[in-house]
C-alpha positions as CSV (number, residue, x, y, z in Angstrom):
1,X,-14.8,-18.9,-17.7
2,X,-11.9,-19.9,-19.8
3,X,-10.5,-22.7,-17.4
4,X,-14.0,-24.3,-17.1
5,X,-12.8,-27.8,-16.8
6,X,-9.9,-27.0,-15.1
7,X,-11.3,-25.2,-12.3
8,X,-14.1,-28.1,-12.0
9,X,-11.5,-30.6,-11.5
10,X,-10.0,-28.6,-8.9
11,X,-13.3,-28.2,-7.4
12,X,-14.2,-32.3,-7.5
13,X,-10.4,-32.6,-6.2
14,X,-10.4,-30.5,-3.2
15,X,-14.3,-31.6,-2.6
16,X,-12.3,-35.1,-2.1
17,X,-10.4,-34.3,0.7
18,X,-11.8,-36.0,4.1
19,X,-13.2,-33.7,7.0
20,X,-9.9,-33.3,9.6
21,X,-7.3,-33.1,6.8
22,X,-5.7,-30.6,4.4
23,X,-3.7,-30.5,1.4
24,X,-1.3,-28.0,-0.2
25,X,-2.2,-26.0,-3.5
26,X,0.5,-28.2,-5.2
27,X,-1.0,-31.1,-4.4
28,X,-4.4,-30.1,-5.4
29,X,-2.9,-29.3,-8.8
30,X,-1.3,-32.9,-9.2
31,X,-4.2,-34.7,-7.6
32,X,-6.0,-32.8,-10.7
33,X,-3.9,-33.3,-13.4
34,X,-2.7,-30.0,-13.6
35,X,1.3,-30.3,-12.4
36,X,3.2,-27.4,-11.2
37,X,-0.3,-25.2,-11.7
38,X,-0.3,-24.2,-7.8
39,X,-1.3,-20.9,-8.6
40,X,-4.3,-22.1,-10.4
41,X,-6.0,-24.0,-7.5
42,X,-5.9,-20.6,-5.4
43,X,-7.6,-18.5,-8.3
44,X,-10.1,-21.3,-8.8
45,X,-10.9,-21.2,-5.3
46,X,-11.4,-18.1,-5.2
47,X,-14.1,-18.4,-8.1
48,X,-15.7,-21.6,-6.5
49,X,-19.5,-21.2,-6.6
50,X,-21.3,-21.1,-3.4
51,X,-23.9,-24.2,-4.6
52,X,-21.0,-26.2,-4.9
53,X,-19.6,-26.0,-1.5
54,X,-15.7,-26.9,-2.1
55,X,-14.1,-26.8,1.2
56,X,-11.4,-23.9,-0.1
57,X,-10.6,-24.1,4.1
58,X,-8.6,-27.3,3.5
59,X,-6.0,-26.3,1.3
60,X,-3.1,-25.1,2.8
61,X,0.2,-23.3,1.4
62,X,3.2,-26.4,0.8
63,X,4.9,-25.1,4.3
64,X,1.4,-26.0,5.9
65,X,0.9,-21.9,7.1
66,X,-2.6,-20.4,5.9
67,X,-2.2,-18.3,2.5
68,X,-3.7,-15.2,4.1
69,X,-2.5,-13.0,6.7
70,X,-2.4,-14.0,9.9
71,X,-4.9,-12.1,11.8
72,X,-7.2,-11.3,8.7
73,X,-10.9,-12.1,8.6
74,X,-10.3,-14.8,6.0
75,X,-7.5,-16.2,8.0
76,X,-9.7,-16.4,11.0
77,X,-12.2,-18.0,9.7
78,X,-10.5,-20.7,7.9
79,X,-9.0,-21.5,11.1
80,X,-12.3,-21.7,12.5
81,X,-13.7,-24.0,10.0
82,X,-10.2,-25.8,10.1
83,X,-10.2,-26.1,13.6
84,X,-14.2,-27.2,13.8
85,X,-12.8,-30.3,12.1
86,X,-10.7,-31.3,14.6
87,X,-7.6,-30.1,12.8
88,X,-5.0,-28.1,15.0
89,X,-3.5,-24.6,13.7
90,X,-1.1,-22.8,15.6
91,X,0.6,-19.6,14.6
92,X,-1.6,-19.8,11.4
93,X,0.2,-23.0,10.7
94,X,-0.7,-26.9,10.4
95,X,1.4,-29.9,11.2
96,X,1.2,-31.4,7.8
97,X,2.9,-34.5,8.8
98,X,-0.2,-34.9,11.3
99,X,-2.9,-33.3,8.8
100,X,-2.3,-33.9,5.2
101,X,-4.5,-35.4,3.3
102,X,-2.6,-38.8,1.4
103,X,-5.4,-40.3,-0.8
104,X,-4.8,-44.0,-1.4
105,X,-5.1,-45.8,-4.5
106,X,-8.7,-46.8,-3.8
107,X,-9.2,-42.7,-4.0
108,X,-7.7,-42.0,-6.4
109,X,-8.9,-44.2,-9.1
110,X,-12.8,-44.0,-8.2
111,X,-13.1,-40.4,-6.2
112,X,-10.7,-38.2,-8.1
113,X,-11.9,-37.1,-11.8
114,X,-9.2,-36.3,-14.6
């Protein structure tokens, strides 16, 4: 894969993020040293390996709504696996100010790799 370490950044980043919170694909890119590469974190997603389990579920589009459409298998079940965490979705949407993920400096200096 030609974005190797890229996308295993993305995968340690969103791996980070705590059970019962989200974070936008933006953010992911930040968080992994990869600014204004949103676009990015949703095609490494997509290529995540199964071994690794990354929790793909808990990364939201920057309004908070789920990237697929509503109603679809894959927006179902991320709501499922979102929900089974505790976090709330309604009209395939989360309350970000409620949900999101804000790392604090303790994370990010000994969680997060760059």
């Amino acid at each position: 894969m030609k974005n190797d370490s890229s996308y295993q950044k993305i995968w340690s980043t969103v791996s980070s993020i705590p059970i019962g919170k989200v974070s936008s694909y933006g953010q992911i890119a930040d968080l992994s040293g990869l600014p204004g590469r949103a676009r990015l974190v949703g095609k490494a997603l997509g290529y995540s390996p199964e071994d690794r389990q990354v929790p793909w579920y808990r990364v939201l589009r920057s309004d908070g709504k789920i990237a697929f459409p509503a109603g679809s298998e894959q927006a179902l079940k991320q709501t499922g696996l979102l929900q089974e965490e505790g976090v709330v979705v309604l009209n395939n949407r989360v309350k970000l100010t409620e949900f999101q993920w804000q790392p604090d400096l303790a994370e990010l200096l000994f969680k997060l790799e760059y």
